[in-house]
PDB file of N, CA, C, O and CB in Angstrom:
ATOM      1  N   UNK A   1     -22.908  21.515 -11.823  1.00  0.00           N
ATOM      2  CA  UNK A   1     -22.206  21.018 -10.651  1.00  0.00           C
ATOM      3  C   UNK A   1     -22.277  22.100  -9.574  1.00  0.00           C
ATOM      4  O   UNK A   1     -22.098  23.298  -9.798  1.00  0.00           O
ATOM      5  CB  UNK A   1     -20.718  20.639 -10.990  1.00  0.00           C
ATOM      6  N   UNK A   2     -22.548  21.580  -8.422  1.00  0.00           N
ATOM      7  CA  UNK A   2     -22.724  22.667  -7.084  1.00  0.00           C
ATOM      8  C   UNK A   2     -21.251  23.115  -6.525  1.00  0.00           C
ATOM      9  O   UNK A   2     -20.238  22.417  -6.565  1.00  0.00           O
ATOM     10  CB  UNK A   2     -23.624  21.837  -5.648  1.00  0.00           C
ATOM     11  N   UNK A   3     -21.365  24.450  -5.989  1.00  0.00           N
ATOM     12  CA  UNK A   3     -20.094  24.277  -5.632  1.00  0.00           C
ATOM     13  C   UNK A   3     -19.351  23.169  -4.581  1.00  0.00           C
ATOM     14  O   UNK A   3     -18.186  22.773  -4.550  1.00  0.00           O
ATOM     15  CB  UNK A   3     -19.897  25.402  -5.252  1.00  0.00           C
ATOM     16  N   UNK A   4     -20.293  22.904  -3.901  1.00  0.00           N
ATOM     17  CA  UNK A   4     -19.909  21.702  -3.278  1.00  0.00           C
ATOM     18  C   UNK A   4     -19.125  20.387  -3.549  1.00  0.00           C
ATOM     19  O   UNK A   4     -18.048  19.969  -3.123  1.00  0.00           O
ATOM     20  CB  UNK A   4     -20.783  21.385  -3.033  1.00  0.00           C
ATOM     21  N   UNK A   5     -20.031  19.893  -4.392  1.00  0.00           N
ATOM     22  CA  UNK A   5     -19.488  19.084  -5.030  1.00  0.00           C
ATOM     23  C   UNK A   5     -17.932  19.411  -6.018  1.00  0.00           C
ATOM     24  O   UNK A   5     -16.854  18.818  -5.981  1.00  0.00           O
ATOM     25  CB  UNK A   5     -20.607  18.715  -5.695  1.00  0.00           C
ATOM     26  N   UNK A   6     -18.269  20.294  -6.643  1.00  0.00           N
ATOM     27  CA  UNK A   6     -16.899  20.708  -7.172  1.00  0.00           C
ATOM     28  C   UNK A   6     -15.689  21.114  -6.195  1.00  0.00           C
ATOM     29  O   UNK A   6     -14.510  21.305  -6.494  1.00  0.00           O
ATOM     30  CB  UNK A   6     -17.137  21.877  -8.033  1.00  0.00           C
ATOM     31  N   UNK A   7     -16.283  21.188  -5.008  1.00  0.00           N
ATOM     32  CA  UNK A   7     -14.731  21.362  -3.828  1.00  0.00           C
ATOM     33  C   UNK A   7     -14.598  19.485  -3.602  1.00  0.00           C
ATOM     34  O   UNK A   7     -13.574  18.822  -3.436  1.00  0.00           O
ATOM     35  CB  UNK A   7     -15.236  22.588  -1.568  1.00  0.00           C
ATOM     36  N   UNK A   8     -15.582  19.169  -3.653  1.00  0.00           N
ATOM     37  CA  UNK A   8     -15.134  17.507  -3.420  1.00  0.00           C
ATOM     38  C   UNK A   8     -13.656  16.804  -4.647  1.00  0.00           C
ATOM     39  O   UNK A   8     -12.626  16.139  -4.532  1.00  0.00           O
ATOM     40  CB  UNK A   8     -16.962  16.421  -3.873  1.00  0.00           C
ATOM     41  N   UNK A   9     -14.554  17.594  -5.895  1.00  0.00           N
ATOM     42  CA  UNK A   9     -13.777  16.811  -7.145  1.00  0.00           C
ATOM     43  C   UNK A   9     -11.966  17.486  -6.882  1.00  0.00           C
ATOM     44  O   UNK A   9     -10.938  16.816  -6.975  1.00  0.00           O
ATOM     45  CB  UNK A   9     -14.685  17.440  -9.128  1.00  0.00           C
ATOM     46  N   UNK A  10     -12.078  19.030  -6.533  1.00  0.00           N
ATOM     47  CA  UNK A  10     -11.269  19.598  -6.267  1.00  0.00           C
ATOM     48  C   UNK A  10      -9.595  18.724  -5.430  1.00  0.00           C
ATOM     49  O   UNK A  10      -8.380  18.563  -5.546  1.00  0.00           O
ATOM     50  CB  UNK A  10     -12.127  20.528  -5.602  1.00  0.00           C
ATOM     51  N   UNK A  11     -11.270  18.312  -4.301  1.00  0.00           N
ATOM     52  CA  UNK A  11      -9.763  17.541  -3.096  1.00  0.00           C
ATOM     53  C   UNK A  11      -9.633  16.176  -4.105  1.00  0.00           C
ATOM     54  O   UNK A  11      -8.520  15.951  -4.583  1.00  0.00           O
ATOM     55  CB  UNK A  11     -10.387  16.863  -0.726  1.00  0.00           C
ATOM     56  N   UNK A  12     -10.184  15.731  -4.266  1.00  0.00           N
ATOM     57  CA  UNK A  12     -10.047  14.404  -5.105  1.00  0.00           C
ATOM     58  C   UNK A  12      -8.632  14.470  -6.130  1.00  0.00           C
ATOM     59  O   UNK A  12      -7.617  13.782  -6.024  1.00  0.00           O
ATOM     60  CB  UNK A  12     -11.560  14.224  -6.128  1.00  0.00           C
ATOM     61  N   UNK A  13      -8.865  15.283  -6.902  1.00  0.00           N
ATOM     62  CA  UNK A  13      -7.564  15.878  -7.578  1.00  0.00           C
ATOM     63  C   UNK A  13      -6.309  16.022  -6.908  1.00  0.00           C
ATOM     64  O   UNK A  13      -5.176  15.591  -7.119  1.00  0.00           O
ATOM     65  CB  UNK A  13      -7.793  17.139  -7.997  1.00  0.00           C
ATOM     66  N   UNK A  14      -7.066  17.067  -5.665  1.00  0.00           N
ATOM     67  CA  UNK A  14      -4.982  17.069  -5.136  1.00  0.00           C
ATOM     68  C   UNK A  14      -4.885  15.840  -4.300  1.00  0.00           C
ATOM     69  O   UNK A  14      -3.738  15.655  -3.893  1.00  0.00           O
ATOM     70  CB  UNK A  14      -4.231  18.719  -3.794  1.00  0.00           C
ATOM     71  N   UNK A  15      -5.791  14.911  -3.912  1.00  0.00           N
ATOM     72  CA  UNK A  15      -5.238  13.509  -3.184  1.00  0.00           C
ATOM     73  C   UNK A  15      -5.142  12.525  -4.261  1.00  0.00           C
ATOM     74  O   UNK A  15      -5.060  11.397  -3.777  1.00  0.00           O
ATOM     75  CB  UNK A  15      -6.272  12.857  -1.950  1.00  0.00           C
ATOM     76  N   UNK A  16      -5.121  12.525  -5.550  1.00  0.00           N
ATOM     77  CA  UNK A  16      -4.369  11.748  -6.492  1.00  0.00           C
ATOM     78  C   UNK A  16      -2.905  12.437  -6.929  1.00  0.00           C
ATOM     79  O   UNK A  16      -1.914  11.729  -7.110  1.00  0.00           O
ATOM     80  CB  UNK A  16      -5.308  11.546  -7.754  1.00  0.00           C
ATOM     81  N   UNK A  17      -2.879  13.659  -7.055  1.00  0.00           N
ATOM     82  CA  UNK A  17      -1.679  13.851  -7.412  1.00  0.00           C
ATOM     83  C   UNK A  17      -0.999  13.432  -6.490  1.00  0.00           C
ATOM     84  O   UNK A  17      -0.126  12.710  -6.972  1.00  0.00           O
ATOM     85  CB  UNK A  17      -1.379  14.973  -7.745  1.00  0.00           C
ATOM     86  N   UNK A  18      -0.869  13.524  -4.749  1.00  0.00           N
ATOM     87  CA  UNK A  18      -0.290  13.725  -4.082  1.00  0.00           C
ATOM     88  C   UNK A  18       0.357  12.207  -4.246  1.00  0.00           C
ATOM     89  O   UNK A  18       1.532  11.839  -4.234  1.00  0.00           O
ATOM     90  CB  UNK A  18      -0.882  14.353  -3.027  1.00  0.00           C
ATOM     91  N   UNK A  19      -0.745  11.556  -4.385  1.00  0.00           N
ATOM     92  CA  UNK A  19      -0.518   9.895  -4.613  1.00  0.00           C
ATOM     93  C   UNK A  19       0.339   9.699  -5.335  1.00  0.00           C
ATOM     94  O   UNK A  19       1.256   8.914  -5.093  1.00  0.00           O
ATOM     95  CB  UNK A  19      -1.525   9.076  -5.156  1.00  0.00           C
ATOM     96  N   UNK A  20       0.201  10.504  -6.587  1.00  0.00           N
ATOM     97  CA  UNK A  20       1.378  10.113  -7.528  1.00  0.00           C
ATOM     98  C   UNK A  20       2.466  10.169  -7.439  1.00  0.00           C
ATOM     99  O   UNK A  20       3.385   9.502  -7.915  1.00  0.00           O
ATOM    100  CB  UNK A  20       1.447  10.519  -8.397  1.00  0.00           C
ATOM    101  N   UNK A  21       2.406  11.117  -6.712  1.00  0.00           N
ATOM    102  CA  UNK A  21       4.380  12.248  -6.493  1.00  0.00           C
ATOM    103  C   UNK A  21       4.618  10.897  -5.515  1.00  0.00           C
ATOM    104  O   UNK A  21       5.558  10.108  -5.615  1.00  0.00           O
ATOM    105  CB  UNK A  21       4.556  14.717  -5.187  1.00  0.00           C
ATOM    106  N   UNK A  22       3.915  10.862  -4.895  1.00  0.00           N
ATOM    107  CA  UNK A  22       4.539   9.812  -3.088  1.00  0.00           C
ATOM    108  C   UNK A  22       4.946   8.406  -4.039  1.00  0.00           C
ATOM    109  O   UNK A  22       5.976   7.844  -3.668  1.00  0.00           O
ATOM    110  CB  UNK A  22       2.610   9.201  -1.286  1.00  0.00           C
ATOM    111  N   UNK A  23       4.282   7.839  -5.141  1.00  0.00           N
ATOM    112  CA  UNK A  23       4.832   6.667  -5.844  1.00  0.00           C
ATOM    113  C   UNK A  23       5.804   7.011  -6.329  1.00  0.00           C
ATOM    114  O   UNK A  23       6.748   6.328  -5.929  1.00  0.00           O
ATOM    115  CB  UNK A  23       4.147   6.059  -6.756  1.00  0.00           C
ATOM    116  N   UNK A  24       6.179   8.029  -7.273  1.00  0.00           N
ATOM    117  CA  UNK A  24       6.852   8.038  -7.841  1.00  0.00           C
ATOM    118  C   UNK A  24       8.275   8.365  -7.350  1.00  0.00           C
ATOM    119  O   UNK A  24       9.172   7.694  -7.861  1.00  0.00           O
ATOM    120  CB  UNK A  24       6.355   8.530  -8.550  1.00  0.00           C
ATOM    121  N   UNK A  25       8.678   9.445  -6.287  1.00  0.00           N
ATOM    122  CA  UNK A  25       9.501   9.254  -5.874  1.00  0.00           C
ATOM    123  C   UNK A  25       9.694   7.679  -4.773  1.00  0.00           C
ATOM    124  O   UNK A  25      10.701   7.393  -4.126  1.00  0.00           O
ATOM    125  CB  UNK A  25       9.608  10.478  -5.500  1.00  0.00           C
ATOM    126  N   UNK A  26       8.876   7.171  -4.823  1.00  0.00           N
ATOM    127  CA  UNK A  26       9.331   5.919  -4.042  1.00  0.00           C
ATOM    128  C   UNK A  26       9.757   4.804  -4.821  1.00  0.00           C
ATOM    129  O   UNK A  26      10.248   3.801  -4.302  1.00  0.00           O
ATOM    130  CB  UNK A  26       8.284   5.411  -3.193  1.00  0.00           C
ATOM    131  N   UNK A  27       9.518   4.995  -6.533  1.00  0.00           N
ATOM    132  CA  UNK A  27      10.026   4.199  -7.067  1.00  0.00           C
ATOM    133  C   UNK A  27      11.280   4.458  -7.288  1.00  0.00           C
ATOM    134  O   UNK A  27      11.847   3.586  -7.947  1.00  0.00           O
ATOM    135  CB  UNK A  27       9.453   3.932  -7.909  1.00  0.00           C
ATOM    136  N   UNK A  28      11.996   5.456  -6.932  1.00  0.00           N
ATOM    137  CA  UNK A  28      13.347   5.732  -7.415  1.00  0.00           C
ATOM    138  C   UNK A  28      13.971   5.328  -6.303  1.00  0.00           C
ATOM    139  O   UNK A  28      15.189   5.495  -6.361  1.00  0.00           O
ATOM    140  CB  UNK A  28      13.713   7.157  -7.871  1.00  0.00           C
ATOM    141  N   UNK A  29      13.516   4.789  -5.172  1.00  0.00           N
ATOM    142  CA  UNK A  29      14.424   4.390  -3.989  1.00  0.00           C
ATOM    143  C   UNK A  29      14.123   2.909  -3.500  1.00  0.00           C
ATOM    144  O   UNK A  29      14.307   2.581  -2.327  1.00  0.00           O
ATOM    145  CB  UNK A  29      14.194   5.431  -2.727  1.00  0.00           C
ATOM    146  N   UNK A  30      13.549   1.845  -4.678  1.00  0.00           N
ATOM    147  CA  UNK A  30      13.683   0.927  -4.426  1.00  0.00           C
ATOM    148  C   UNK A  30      14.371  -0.244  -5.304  1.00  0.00           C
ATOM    149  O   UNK A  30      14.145  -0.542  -6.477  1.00  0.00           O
ATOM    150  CB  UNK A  30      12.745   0.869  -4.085  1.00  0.00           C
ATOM    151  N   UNK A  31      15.085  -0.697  -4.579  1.00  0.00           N
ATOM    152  CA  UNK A  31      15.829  -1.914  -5.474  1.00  0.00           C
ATOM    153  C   UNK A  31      15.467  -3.117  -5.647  1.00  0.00           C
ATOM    154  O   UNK A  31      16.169  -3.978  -6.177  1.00  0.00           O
ATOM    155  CB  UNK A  31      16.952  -2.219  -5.111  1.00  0.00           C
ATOM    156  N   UNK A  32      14.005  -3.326  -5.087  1.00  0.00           N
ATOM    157  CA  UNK A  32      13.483  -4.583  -5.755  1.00  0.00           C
ATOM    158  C   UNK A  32      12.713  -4.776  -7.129  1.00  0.00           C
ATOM    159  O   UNK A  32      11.593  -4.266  -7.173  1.00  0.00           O
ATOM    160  CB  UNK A  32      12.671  -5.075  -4.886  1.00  0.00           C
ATOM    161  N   UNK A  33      13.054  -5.281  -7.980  1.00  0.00           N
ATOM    162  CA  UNK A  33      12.342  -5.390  -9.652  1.00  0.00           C
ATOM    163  C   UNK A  33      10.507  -5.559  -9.346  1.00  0.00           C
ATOM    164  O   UNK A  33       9.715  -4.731  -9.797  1.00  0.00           O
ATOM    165  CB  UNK A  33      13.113  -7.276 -10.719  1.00  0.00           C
ATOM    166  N   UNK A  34      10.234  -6.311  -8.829  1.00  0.00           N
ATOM    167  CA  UNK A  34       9.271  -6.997  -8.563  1.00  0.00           C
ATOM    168  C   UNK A  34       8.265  -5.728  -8.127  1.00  0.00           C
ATOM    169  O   UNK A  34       7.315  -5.289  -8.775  1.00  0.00           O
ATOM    170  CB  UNK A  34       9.638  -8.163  -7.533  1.00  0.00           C
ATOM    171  N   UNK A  35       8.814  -5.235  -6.708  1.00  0.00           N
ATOM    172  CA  UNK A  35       8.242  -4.291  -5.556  1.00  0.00           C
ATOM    173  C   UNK A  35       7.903  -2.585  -6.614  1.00  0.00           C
ATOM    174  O   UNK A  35       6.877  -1.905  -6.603  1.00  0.00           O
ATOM    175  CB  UNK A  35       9.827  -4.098  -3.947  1.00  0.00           C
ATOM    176  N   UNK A  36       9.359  -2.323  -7.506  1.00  0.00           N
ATOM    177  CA  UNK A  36       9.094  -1.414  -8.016  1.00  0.00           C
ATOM    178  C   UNK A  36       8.178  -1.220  -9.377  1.00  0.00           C
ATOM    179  O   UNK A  36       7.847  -0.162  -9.913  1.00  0.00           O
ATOM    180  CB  UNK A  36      10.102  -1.064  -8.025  1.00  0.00           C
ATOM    181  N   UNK A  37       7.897  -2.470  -9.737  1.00  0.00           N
ATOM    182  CA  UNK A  37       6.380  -2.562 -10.635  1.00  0.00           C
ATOM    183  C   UNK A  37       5.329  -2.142 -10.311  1.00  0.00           C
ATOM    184  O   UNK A  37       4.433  -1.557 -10.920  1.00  0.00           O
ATOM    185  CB  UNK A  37       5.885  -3.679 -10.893  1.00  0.00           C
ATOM    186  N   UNK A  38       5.501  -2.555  -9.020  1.00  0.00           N
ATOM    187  CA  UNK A  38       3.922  -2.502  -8.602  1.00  0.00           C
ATOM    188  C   UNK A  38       3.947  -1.248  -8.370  1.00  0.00           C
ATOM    189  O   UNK A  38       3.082  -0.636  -8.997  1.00  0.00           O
ATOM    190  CB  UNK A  38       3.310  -3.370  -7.334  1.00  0.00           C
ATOM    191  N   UNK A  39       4.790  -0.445  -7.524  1.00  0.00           N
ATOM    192  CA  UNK A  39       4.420   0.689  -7.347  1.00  0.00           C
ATOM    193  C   UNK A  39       4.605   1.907  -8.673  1.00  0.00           C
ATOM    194  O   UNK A  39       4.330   3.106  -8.621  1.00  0.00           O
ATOM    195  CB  UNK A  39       5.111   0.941  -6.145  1.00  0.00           C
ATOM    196  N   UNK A  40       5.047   1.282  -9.583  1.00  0.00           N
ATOM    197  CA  UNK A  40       4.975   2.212 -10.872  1.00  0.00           C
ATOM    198  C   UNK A  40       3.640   1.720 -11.146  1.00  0.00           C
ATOM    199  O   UNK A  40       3.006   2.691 -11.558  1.00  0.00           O
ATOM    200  CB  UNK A  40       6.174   2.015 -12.201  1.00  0.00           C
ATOM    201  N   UNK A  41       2.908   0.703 -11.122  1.00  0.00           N
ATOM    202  CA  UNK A  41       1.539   0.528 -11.978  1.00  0.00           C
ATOM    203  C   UNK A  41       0.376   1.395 -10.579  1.00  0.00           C
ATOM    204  O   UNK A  41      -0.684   1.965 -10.838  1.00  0.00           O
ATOM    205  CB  UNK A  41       1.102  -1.737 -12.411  1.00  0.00           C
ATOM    206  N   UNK A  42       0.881   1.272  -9.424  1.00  0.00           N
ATOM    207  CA  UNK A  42       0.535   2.321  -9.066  1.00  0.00           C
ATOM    208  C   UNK A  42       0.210   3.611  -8.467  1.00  0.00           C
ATOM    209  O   UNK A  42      -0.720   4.038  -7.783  1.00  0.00           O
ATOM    210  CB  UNK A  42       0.417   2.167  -9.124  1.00  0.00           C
ATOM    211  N   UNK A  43       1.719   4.279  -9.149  1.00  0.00           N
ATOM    212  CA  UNK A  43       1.368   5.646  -9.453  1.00  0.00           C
ATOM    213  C   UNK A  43       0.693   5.662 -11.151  1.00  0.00           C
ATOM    214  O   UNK A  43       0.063   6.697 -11.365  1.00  0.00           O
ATOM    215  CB  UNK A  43       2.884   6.640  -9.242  1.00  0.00           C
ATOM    216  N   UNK A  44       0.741   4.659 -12.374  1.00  0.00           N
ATOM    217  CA  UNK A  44       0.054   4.744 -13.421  1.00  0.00           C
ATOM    218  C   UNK A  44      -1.514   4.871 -13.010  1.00  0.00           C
ATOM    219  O   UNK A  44      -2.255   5.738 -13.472  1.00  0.00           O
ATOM    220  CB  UNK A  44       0.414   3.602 -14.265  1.00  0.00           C
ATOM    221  N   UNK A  45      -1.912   3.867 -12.062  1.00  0.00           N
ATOM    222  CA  UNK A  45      -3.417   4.115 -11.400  1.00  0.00           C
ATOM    223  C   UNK A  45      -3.923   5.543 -11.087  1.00  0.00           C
ATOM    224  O   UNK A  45      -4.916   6.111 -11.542  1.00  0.00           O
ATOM    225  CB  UNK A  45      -3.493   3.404 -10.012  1.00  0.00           C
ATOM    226  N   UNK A  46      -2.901   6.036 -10.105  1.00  0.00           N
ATOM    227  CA  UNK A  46      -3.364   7.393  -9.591  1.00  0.00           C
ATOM    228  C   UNK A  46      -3.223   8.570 -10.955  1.00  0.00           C
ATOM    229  O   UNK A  46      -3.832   9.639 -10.967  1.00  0.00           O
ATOM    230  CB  UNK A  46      -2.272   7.855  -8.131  1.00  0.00           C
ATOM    231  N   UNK A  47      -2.774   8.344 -11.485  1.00  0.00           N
ATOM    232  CA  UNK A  47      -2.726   8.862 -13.022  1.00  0.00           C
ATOM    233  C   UNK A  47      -4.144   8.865 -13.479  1.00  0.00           C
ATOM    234  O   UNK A  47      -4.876   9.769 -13.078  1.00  0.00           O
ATOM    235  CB  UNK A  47      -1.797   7.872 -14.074  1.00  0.00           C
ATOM    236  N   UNK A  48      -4.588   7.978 -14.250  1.00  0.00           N
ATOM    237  CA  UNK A  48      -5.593   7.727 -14.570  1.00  0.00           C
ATOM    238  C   UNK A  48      -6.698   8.091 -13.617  1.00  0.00           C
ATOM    239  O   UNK A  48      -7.568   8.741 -14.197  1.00  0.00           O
ATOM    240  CB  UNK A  48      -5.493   6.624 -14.892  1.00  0.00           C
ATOM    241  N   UNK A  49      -6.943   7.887 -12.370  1.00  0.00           N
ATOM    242  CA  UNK A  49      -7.879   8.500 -11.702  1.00  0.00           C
ATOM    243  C   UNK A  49      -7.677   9.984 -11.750  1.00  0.00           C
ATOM    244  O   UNK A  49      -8.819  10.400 -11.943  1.00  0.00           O
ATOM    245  CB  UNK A  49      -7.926   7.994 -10.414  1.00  0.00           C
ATOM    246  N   UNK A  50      -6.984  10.884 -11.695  1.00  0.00           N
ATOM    247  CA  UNK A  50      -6.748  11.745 -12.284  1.00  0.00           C
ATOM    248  C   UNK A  50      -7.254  12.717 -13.172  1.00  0.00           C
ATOM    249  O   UNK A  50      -7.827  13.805 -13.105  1.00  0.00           O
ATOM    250  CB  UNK A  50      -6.230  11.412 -12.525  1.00  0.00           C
ATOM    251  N   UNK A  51      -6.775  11.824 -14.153  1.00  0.00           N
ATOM    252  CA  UNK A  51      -7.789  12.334 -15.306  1.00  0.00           C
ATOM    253  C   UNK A  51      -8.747  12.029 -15.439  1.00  0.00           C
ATOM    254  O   UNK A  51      -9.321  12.763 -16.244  1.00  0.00           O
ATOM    255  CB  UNK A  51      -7.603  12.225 -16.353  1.00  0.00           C
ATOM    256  N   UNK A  52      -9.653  10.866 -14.876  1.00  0.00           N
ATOM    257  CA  UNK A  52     -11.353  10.949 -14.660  1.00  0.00           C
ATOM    258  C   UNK A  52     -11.740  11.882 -13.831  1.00  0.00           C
ATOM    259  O   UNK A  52     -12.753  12.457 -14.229  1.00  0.00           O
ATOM    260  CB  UNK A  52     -12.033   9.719 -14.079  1.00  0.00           C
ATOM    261  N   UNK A  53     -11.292  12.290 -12.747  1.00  0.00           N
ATOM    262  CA  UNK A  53     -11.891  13.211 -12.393  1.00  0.00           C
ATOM    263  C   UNK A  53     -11.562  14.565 -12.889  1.00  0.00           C
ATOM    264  O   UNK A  53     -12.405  15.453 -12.766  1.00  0.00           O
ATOM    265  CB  UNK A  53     -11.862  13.107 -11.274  1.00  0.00           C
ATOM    266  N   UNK A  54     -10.328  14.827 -13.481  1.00  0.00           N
ATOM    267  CA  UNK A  54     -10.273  16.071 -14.170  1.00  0.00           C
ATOM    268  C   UNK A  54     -11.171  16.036 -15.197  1.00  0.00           C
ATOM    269  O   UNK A  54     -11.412  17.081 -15.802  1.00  0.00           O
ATOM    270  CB  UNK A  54      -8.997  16.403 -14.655  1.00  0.00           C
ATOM    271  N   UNK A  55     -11.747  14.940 -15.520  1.00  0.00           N
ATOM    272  CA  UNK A  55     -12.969  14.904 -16.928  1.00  0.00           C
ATOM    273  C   UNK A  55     -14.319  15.856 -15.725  1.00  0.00           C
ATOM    274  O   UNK A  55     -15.045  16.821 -15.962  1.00  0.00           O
ATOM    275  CB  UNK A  55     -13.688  12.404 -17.673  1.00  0.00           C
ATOM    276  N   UNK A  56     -14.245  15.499 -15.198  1.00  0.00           N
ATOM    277  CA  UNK A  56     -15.425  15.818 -14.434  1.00  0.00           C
ATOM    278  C   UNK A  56     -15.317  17.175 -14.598  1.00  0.00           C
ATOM    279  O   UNK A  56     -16.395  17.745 -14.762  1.00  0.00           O
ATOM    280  CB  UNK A  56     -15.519  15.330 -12.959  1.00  0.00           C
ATOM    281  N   UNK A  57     -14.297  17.885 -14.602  1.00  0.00           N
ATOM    282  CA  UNK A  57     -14.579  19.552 -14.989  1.00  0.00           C
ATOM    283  C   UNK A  57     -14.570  20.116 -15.875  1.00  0.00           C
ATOM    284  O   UNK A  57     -14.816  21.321 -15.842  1.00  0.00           O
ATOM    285  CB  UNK A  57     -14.010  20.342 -14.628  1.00  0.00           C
TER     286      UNK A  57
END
């Protein structure tokens, strides 16, 4: 892997985590059942992307 590319996988990483944190505290401030599924399945998404690209290193 070039370093290049590995600064790509790099940002990729911190713009999923960032994803995650931003779901997850947003699921704690919503009171709809419905609304807060979705956004738990996804921050589970940004999870999983995550760790594919942490496979990548």
């Amino acid at each position: 892997m070039t370093s290049k590319e590995l600064m790509y996988v790099e940002d990729a990483l911190g713009h999923e985590q960032y994803f995650q944190t931003q779901c997850q505290e947003t699921v704690s401030k919503i009171q709809d059942a419905d609304l807060k599924a979705c956004v738990e399945q996804l921050a589970q998404k940004h999870q999983q992307l995550f760790q594919s690209f942490y496979g990548l290193l």
